[in-house]
Structure formats: structure tokens, C-alpha cells
Backbone as numpy.savetxt, mean C-alpha at the origin, in Angstrom:
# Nx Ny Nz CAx CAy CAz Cx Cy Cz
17.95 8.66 -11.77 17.21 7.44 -11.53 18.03 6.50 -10.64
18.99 7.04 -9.78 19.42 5.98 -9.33 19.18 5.52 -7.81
19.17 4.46 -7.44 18.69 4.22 -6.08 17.30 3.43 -6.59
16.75 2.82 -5.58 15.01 2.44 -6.20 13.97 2.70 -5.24
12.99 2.46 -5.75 11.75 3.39 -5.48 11.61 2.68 -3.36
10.67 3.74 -2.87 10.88 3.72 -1.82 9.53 3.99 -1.54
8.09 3.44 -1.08 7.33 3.61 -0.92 6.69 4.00 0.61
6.78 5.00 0.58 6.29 5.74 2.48 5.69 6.51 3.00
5.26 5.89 4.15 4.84 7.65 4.81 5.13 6.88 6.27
5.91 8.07 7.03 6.03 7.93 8.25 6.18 9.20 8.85
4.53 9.11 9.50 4.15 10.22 10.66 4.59 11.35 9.57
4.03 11.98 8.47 4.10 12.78 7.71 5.34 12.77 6.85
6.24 12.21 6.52 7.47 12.04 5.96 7.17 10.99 5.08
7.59 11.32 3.38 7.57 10.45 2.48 8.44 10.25 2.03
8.16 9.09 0.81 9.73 8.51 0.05 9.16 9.53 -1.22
10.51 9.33 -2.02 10.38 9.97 -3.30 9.24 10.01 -3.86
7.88 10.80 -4.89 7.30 10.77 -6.02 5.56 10.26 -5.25
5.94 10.14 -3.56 5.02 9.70 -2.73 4.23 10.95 -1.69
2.84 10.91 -2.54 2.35 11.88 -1.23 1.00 11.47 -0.59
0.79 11.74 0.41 0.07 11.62 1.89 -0.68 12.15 1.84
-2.47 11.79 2.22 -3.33 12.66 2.39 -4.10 12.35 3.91
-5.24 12.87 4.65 -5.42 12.29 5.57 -6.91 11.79 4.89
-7.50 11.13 5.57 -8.91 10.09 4.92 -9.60 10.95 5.47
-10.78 10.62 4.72 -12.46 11.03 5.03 -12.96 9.94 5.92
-13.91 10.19 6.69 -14.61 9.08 7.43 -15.99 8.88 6.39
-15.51 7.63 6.62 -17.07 7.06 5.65 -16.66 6.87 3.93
-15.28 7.56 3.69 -15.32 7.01 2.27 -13.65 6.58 2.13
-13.82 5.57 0.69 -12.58 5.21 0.18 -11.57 6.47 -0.23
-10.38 6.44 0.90 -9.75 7.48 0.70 -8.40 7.19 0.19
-7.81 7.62 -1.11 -6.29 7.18 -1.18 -5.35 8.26 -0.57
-5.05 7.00 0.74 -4.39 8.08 1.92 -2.76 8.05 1.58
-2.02 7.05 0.45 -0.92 7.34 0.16 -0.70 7.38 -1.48
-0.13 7.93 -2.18 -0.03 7.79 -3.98 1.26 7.98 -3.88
1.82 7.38 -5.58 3.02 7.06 -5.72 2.96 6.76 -7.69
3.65 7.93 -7.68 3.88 7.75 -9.54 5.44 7.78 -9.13
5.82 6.67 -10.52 7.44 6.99 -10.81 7.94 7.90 -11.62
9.13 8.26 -11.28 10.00 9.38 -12.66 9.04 9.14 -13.70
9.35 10.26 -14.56 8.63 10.22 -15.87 9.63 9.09 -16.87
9.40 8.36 -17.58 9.99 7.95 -18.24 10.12 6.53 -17.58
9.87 6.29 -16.37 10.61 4.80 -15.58 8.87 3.55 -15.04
9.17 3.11 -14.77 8.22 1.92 -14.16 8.82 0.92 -13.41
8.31 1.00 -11.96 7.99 -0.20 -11.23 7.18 -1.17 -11.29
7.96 -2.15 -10.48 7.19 -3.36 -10.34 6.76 -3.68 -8.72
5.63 -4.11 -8.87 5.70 -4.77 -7.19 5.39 -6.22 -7.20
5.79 -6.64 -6.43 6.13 -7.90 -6.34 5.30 -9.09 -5.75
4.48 -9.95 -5.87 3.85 -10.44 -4.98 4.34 -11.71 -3.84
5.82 -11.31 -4.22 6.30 -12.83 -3.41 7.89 -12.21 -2.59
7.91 -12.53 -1.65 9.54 -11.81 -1.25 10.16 -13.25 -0.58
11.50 -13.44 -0.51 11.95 -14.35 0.34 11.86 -14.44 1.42
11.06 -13.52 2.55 10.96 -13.41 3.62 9.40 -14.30 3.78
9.46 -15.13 4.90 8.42 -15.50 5.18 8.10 -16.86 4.41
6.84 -17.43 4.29 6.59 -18.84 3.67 5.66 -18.43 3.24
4.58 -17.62 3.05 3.39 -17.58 2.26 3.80 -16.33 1.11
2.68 -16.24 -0.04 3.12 -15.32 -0.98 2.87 -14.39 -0.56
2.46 -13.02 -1.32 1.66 -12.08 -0.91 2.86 -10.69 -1.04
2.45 -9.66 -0.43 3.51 -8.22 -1.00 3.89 -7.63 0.49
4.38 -7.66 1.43 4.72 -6.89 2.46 3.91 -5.58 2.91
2.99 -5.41 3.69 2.71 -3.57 4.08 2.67 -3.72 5.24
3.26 -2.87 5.31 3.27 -2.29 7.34 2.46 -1.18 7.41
1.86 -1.27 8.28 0.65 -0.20 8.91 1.12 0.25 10.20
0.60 1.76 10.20 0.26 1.81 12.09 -0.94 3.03 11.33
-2.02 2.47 11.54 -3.32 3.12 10.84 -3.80 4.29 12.53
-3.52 5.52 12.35 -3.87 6.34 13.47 -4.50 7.41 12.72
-5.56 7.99 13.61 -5.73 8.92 13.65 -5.40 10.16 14.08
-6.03 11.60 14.20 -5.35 12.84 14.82 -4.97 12.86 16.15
-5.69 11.93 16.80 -5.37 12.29 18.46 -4.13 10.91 18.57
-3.79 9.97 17.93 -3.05 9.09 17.82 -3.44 7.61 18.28
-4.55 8.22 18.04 -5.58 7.00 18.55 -5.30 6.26 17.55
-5.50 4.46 17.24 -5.59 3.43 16.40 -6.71 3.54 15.61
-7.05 3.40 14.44 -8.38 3.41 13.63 -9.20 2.12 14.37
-10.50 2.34 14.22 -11.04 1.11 14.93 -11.38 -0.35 13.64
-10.76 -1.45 14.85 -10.16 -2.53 13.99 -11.64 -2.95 13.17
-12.63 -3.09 13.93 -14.24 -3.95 13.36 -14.74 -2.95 11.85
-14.22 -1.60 11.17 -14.62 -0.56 10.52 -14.22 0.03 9.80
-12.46 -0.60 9.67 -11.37 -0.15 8.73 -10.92 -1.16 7.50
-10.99 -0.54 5.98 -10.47 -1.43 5.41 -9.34 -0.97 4.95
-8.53 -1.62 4.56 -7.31 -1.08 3.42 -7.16 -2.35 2.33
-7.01 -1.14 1.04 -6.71 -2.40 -0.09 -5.45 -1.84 -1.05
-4.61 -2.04 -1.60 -4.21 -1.40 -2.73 -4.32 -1.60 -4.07
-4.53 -0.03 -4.85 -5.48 0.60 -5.78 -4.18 0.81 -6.81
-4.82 1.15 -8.39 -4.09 1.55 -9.11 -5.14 2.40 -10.19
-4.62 3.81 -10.51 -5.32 4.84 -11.62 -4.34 4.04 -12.84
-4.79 3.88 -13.60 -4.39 3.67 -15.25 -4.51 4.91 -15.82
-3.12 5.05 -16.58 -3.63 6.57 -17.58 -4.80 6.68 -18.24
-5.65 7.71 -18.20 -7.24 7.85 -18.70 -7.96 7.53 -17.87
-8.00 6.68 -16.69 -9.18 6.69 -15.73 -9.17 7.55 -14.47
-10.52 7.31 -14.34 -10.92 8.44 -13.43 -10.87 8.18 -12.04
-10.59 7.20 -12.10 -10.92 6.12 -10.45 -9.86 5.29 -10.06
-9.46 4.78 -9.29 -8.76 3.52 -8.95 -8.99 2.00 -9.07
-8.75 1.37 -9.06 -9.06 0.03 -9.17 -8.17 -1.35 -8.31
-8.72 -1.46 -7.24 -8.31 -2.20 -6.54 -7.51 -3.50 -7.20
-6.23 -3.83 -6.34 -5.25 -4.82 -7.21 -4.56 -5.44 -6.13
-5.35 -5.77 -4.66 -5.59 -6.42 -3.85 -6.57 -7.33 -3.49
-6.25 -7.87 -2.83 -7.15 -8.23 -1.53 -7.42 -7.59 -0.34
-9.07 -7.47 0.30 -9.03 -6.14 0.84 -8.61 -6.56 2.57
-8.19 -6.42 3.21 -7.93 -6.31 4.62 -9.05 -5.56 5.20
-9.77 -6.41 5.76 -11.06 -6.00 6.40 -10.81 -6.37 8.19
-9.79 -6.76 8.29 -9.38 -6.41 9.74 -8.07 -6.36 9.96
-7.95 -5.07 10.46 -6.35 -4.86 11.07 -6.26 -4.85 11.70
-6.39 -5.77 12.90 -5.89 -6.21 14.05 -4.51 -6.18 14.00
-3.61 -7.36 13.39 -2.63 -7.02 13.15 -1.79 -6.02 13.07
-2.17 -4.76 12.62 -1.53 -3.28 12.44 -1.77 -2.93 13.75
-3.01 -3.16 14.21 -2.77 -2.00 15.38 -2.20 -2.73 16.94
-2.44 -4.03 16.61 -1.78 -4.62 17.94 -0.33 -4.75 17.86
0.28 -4.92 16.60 1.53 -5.01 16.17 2.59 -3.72 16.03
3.70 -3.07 16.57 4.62 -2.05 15.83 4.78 -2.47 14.42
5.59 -1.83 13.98 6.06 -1.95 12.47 7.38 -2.96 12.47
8.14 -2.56 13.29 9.27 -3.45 13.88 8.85 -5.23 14.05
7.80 -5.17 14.87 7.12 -6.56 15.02 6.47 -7.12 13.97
5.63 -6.25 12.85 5.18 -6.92 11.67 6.34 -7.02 10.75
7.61 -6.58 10.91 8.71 -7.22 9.81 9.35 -8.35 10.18
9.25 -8.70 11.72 9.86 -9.97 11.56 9.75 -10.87 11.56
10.76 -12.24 10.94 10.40 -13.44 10.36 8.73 -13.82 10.90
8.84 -13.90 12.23 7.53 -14.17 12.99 6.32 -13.81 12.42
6.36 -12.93 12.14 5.46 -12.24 12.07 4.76 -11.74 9.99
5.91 -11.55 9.77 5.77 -10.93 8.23 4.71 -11.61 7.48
4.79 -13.18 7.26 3.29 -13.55 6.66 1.59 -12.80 6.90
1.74 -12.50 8.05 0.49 -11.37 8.35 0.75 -10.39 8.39
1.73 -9.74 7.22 1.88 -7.99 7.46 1.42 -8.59 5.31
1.43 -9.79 4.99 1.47 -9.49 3.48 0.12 -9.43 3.06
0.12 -8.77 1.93 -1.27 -8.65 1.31 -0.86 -9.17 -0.34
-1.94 -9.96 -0.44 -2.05 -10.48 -1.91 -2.75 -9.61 -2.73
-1.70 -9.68 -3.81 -1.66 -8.87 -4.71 -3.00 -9.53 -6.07
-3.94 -9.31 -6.66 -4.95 -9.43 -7.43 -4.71 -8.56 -8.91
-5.12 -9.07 -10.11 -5.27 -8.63 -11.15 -6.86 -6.99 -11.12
-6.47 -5.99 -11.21 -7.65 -4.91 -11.47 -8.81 -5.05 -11.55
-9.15 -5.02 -11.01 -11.28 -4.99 -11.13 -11.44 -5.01 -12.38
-10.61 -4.25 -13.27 -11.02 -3.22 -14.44 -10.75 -4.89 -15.34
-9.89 -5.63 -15.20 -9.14 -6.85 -15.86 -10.06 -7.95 -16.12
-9.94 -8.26 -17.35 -10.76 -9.42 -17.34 -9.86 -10.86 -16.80
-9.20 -10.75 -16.12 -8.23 -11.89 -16.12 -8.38 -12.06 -14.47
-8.25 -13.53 -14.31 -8.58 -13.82 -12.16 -7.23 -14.38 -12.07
-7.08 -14.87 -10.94 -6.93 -15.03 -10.20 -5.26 -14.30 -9.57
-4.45 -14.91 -9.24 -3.13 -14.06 -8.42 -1.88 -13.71 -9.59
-1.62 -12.25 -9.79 -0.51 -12.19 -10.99 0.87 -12.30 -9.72
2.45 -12.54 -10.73 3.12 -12.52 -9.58 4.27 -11.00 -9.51
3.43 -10.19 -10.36 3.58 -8.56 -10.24 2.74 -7.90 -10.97
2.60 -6.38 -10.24 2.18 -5.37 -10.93 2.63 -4.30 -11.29
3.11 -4.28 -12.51 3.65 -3.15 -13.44 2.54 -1.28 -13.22
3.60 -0.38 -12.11 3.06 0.48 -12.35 4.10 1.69 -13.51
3.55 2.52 -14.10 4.20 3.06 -15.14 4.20 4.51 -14.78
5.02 5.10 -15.24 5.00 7.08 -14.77 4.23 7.63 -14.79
2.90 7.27 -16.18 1.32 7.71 -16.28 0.57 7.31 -15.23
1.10 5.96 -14.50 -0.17 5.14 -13.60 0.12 6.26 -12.58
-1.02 5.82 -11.20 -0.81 6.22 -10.10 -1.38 5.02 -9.03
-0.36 4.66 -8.46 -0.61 3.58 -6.97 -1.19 4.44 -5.71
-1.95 3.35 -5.32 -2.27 3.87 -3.34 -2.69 2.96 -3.02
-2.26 3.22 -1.51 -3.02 2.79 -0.16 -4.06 3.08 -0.15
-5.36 2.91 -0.40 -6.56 2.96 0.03 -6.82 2.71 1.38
-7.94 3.80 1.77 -8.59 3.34 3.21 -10.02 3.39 3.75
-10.30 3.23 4.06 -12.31 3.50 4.29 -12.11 2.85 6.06
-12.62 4.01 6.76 -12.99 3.88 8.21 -13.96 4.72 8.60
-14.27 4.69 9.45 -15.69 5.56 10.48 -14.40 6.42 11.07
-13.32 6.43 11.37 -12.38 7.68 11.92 -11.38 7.88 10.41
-11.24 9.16 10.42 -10.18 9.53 9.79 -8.64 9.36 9.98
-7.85 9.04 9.05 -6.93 7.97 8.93 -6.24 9.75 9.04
-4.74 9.81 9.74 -4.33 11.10 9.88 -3.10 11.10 9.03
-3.02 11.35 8.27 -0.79 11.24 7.33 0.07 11.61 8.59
0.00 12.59 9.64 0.59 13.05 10.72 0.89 12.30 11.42
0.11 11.48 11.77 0.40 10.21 12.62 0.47 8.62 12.52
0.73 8.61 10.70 0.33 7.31 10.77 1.61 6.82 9.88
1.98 5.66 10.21 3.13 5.13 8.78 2.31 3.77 8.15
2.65 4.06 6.53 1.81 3.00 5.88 3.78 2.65 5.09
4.12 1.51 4.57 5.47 1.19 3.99 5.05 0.29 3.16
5.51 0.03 2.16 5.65 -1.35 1.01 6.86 -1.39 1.12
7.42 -3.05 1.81 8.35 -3.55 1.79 9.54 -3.38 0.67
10.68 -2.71 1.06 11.15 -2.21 -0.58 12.24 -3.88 -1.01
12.33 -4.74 -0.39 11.90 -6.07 -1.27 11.02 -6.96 -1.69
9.56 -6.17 -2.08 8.91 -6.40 -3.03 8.69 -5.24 -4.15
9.96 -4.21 -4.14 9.53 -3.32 -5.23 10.33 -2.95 -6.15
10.44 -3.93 -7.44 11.62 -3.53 -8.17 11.71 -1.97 -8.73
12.82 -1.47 -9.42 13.17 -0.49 -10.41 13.21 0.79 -9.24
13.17 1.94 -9.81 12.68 2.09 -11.17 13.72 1.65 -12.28
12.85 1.12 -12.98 13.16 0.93 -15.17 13.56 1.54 -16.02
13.95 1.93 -16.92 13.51 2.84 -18.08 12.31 1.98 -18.70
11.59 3.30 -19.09 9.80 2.72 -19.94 10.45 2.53 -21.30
């Protein structure tokens, strides 16, 4: 368990316990997942010292197979969480219904100071939750499973695309 969790995909290359799929066109696809060690739990964070607004860090470069950009007016991304026993995900964002940002931006350019407030996404309590408005983490556990969600009219490619969670917004792993 040592070292901490590392959430990635770049151009087919992941971090630990993290795997990559490519999207469907037309449906909500979880194009990245991420369980911890058995036994451990992360946290993600909704606030980092970088920047002036709250929110959780993600860097995008949303491509498809030919390396084309997903188209900005048609793409959403949100991030999702499976709870042990469910069948589905449950969004624990806010959804990004335009990525302009990702695709006009490198990854390099959405981390810095300049820029990072519009690479963050606010973090939300589960659909599934009876509780509103902004928590200031989300506890995922070795049973849970996290993703990147995506829904576009082009297919989102793992080959060509890097999705990252800032790894100062991601504590542990814990012991459970």
C-alpha cells in the first residue's frame, strides 16, 4: 500500500487498480474505473490549494480513434460512483456539458495556475443520496467502483485520449 492512488489514463496507459474502456456513441459510457486495494479507501477531494474556486481537478484531452477532439456542442462528462450492491453508477458531480475547455486547452495548459479553476469539477452528493448540496469529499471504498463517465455522438477512444484526477485532490489509500 505504499505510495497513493494515482488516477489515469494516458493514450492507453493507466495508474494502478485503473482501467480504460473506449465509449459507445449515444450512451453513458464509463470510459475510466478505479477500485482501491482490497482492504483500503480513498478520498477525493473537492477543494485543492491550487486555484481560488472549489471544485476537484480533471484534465481531459477527450479524442477519438482518428485523434480527432470529441465534438464540444454533444459531449458530456460527469463523475460516477457503483456502491457495493448496485447495479449502476450514480453521478457525484456536476455534469460538464461543454468541453471547450478540454479540447481547446493541452493538459499542461489546464494545470496551470491560469487556468486550473476551469479544469475543476464540483464534486455533488449521489443521485442515490438523500442529502444536497456540495460534500467536501467522497469516500470511495475497495467494494465501490469510481469513473469518468462520458456520453457523445463520437466515440471517446482509451488509445487516444488522457482523462487524470489531480493527485492533490486524492487522498490515501487508507486502511478500511
Amino acid at each position: 500500500m505504499a505510495g497513493s492512488a494515482n488516477i489515469f489514463l494516458d493514450q492507453g496507459a493507466t495508474g494502478n487498480n485503473v482501467e480504460a474502456q473506449d465509449g459507445v456513441p449515444g450512451h453513458e459510457t464509463a470510459v475510466l474505473t478505479f477500485s482501491p486495494d482490497r482492504g483500503t479507501v480513498v478520498r477525493l477531494l473537492n477543494a485543492v490549494a491550487a486555484g481560488s474556486s472549489s471544485g476537484l481537478p480533471l484534465y481531459l484531452k477527450p479524442r477519438d480513434s482518428n485523434g480527432d477532439p470529441l465534438p464540444i456542442g454533444t459531449t458530456t462528462v460527469y463523475l460516477a460512483v457503483k456502491r457495493a450492491g448496485q447495479r449502476s453508477f450514480h453521478r457525484i458531480s456536476e455534469e460538464i456539458t461543454n468541453i471547450g475547455h478540454y479540447v481547446r486547452n493541452d493538459v499542461t495548459t489546464q494545470q496551470d495556475a491560469d487556468n486550473i479553476d476551469q479544469s475543476k469539477v464540483e464534486l455533488e452528493y449521489p443521485e442515490a443520496s438523500d442529502k444536497g448540496g456540495t460534500p467536501s469529499s467522497v469516500t470511495i471504498r475497495h467494494i465501490d467502483e469510481f469513473a469518468i463517465m462520458v456520453e457523445s455522438t463520437a466515440a471517446w477512444s482509451a488509445a487516444d485520449s488522457v482523462a487524470q484526477l489531480d493527485t492533490d485532490a486524492i487522498e490515501g489509500p487508507f486502511s478500511n
